[in-house]
C-alpha positions as CSV (number, residue, x, y, z in Angstrom):
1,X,48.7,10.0,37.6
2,X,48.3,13.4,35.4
3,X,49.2,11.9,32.3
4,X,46.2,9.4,33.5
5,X,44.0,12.1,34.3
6,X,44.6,13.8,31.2
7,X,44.0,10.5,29.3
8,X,40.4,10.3,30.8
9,X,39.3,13.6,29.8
10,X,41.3,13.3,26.4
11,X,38.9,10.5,25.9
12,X,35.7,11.8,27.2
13,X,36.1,14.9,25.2
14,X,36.8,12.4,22.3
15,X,33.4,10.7,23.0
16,X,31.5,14.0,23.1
17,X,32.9,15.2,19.6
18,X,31.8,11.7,18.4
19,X,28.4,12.5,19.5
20,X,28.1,16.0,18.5
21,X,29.2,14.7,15.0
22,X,26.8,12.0,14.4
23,X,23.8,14.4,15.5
24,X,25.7,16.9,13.2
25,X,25.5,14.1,10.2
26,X,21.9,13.3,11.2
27,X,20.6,16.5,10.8
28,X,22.4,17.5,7.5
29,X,21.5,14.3,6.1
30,X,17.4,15.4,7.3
31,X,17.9,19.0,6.8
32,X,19.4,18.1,3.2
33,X,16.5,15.4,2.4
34,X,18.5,12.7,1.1
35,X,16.1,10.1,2.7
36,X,13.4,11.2,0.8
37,X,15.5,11.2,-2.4
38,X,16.7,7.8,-1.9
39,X,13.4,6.2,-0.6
40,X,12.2,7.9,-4.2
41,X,15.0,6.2,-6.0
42,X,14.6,2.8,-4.1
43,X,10.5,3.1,-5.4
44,X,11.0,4.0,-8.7
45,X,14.2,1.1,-8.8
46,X,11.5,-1.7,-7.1
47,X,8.6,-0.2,-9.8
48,X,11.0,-0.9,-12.8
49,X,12.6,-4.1,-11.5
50,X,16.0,-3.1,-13.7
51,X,18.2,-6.0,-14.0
52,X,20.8,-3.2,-13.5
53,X,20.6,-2.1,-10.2
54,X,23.0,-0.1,-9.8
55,X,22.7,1.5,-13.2
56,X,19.2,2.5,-12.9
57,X,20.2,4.4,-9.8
58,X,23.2,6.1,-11.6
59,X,20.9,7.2,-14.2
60,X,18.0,8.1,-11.8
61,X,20.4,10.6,-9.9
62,X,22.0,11.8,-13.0
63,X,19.1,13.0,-14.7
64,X,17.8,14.5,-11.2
65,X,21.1,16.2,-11.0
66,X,20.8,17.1,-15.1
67,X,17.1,18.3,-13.9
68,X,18.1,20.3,-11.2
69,X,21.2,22.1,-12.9
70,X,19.5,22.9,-16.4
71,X,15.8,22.9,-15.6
72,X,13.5,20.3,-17.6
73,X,12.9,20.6,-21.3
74,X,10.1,21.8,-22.7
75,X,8.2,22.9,-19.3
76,X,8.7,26.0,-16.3
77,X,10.6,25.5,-13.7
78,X,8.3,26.2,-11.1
79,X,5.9,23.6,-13.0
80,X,8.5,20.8,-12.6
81,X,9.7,22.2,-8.8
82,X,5.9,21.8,-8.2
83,X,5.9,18.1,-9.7
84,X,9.0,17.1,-8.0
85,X,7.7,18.1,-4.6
86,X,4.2,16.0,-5.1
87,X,5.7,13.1,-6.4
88,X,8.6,13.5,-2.9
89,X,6.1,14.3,-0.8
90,X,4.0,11.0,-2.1
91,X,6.8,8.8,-1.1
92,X,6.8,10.3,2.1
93,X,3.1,9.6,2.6
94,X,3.5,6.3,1.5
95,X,6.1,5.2,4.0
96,X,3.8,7.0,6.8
97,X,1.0,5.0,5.9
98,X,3.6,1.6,5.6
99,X,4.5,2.4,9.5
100,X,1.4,0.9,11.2
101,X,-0.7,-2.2,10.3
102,X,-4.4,-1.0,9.6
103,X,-5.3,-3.3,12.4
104,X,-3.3,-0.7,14.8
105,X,-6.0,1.3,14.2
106,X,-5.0,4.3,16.1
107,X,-1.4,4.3,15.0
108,X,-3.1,3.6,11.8
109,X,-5.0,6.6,12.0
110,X,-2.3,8.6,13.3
111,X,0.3,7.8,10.2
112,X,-2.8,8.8,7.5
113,X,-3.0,12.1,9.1
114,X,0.1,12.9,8.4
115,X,0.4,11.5,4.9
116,X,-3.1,14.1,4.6
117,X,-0.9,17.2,5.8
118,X,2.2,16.2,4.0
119,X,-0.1,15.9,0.7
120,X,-1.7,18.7,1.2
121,X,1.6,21.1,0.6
122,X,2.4,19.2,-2.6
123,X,2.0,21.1,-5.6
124,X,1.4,24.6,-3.3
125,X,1.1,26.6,-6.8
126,X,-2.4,24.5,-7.6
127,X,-3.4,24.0,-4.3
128,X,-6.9,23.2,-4.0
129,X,-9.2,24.1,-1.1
130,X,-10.7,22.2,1.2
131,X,-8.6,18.8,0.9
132,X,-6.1,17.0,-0.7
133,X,-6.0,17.1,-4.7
134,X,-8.2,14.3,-6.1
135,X,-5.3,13.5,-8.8
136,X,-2.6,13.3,-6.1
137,X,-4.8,11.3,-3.6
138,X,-6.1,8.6,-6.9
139,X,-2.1,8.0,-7.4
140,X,-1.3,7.1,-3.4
141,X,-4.5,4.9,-3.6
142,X,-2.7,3.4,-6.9
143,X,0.4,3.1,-4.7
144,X,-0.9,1.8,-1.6
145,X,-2.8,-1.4,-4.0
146,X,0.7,-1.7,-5.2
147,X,2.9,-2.0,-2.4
148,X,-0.2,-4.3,-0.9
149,X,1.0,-6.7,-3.6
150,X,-2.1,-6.0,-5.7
151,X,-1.6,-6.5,-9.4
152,X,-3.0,-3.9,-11.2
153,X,-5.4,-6.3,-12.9
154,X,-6.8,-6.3,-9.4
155,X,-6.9,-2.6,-7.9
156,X,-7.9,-1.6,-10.8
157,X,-12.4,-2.3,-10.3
158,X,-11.1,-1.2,-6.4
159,X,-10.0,2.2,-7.8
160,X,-12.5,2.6,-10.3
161,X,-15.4,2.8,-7.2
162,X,-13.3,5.3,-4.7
163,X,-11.2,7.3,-7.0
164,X,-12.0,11.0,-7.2
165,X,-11.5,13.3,-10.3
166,X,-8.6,15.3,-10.9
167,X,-10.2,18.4,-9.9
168,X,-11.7,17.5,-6.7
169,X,-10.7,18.5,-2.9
170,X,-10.7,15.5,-0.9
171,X,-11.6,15.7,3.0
172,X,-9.7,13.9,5.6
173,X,-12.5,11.4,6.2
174,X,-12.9,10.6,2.5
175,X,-9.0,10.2,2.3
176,X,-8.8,7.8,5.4
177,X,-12.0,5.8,4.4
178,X,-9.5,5.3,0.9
179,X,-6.5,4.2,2.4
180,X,-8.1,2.1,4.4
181,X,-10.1,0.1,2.0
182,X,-6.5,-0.7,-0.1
183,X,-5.0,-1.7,3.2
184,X,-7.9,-4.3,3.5
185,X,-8.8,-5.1,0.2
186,X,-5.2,-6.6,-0.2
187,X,-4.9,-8.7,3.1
188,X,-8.7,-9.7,1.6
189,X,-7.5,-11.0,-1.6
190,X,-4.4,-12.8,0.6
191,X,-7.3,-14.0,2.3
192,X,-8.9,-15.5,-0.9
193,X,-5.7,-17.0,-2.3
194,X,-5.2,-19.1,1.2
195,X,-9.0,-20.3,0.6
196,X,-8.1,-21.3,-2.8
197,X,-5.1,-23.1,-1.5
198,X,-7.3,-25.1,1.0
199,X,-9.1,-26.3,-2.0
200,X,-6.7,-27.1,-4.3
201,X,-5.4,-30.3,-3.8
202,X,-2.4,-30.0,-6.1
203,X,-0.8,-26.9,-6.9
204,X,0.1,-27.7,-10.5
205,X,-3.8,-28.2,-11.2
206,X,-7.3,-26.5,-10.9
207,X,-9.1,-26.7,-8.4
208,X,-13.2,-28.6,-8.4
209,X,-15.3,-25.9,-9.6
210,X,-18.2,-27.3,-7.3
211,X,-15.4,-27.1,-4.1
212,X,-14.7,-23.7,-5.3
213,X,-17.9,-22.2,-5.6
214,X,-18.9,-23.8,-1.9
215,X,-16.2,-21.8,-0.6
216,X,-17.1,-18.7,-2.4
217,X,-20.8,-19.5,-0.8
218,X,-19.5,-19.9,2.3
219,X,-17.6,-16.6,2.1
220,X,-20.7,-14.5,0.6
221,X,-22.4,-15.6,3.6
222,X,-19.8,-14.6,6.0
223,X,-19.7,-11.1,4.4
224,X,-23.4,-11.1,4.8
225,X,-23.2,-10.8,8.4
226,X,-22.2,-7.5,8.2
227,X,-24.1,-4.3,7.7
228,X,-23.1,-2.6,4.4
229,X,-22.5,0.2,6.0
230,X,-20.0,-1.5,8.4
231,X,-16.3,-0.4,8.3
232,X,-14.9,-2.0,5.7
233,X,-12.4,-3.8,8.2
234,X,-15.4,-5.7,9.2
235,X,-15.5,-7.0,6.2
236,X,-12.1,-8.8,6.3
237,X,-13.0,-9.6,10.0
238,X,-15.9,-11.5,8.5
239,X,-14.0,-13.6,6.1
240,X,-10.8,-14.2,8.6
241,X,-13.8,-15.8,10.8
242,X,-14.7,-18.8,8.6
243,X,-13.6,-21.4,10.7
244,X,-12.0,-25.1,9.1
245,X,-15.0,-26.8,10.3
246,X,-17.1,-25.0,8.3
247,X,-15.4,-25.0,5.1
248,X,-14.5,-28.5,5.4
249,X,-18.7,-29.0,5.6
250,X,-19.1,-27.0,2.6
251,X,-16.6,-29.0,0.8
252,X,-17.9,-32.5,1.7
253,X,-21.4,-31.2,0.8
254,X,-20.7,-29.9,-2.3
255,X,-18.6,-33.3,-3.0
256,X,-21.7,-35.4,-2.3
257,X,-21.2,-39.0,-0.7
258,X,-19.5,-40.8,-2.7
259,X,-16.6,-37.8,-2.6
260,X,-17.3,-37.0,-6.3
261,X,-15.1,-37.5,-9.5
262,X,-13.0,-34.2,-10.8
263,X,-15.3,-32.4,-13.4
264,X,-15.0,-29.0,-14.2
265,X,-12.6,-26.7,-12.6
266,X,-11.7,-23.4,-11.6
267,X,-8.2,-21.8,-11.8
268,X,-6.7,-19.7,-9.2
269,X,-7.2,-16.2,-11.0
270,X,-11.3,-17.0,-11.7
271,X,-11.5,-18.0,-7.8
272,X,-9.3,-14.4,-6.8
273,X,-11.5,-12.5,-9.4
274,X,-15.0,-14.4,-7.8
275,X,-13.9,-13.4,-3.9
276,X,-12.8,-10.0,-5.1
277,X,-16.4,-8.9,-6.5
278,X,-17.7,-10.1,-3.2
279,X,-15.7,-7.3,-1.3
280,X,-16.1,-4.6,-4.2
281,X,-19.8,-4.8,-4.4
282,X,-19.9,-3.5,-0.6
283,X,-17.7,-0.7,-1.1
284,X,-19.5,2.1,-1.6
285,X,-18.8,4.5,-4.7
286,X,-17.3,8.0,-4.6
287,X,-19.6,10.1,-6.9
């Protein structure tokens, strides 16, 4: 019986050391920051698309660890601390903003506010008043389009209208209003290329110009219906709304009676390109 007894509390006190040690391993691994480093190196790996994996990371964390020993070349060290820490703390802010759909729009909300405040202590040595750094906010807007599966053919007349300059303090409001117009304008453009789909009757050709523009009409007028001043959510609302019915109308009219011959057409990126400059006209600049 005592060599059971001590048994049982040989194992409990087994279990608690167990317990104590994970928490022990969480924390170094937090306190340390390795999940920022690697969720840094996993971006930059994804952004390069190596067809050496596992090389790319090797050198990655070598020339981090080369970085960190020697200092950079050519430059201060507290100039490339200061750069290290923005482009960390821009991952960070990233994966905040990647936690919650923009649908969610309080959890949405929530995670933004926090990518603001991590943002603003990047780069403490040029710290601008009054908001985030219009430079540092430009690049998560570039980042956010690119992990929304935008092409940068795409973002590109997006960020053109709501980037800021370099120089500029961004507010919260203006930083949300951002991050929430990528969000949407990519699920938009998802939105486009599942029209185009419905049109296209074979993937390997074109789609009927005439079909194509019909359905670009009928998606103008479903933007319509909302104010320009709406939240540009209600924008995507708006084109999400165009029910089958419809667009199968606007099809048969636009094929006629007699179902129409195949004349000219209209590839996918013309059609994507043709939706997106519906959206971008309503988004209002940032002078």
């Amino acid at each position: 019986m005592a060599d059971k007894r001590r048994s049982g509390v040989s194992t409990v006190m087994s279990d608690s050391k167990a317990t104590t040690k994970a928490e022990t391993d969480q924390e170094f691994l937090s306190q340390a920051g390795v999940g920022v480093l690697l969720r840094g190196a996993l971006l930059k790996l994804v952004e390069a698309r190596s067809e050496d994996p596992i090389g790319f990371l090797a050198e990655h964390f070598s020339n981090i660890a080369s970085e960190t020993e020697n200092g950079p070349v050519g430059g201060s060290d507290g100039e490339h601390h200061s750069n290290v820490l923005e482009q960390q703390q821009l991952s960070r802010a990233l994966w905040h903003i990647g936690l919650a759909h923009h649908s969610h729009r309080s959890a949405f909300n929530s995670n933004t506010r926090v990518a603001y405040d991590l943002l603003m202590q990047s780069g403490s040595r040029r710290h601008v008043a009054g908001g985030v750094k219009g430079r540092v906010y430009t690049e998560l807007l570039r980042g956010l389009c690119s992990e929304g599966g935008l092409s940068v053919t795409a973002s590109a007349p997006l960020l053109l209208r709501i980037r800021c300059h370099d120089h500029e303090a961004v507010p919260f409001e203006l930083f949300r209003q951002g991050v929430l117009t990528c969000a949407v304008f990519a699920d938009y453009i998802r939105k486009s290329q599942c029209l185009y789909a419905a049109v296209s009757s074979c993937p390997e050709r074109a789609a009927d110009r005439s079909l194509c523009q019909a359905v670009l009409g009928t998606l103008q007028e479903a933007l319509e219906t909302t104010s320009p001043w709406s939240d540009v959510a209600r924008y995507l609302e708006a084109s999400m709304k165009i029910s089958p019915g419809k667009l199968a109308q606007a099809m048969a009219e636009a094929q006629g009676p007699d179902g129409g011959g195949m004349g000219p057409t209209m590839d996918a990126q013309e059609f994507e390109d043709s939706a997106a400059k519906l959206f971008l006209t309503r988004v209002r600049i940032v002078s």
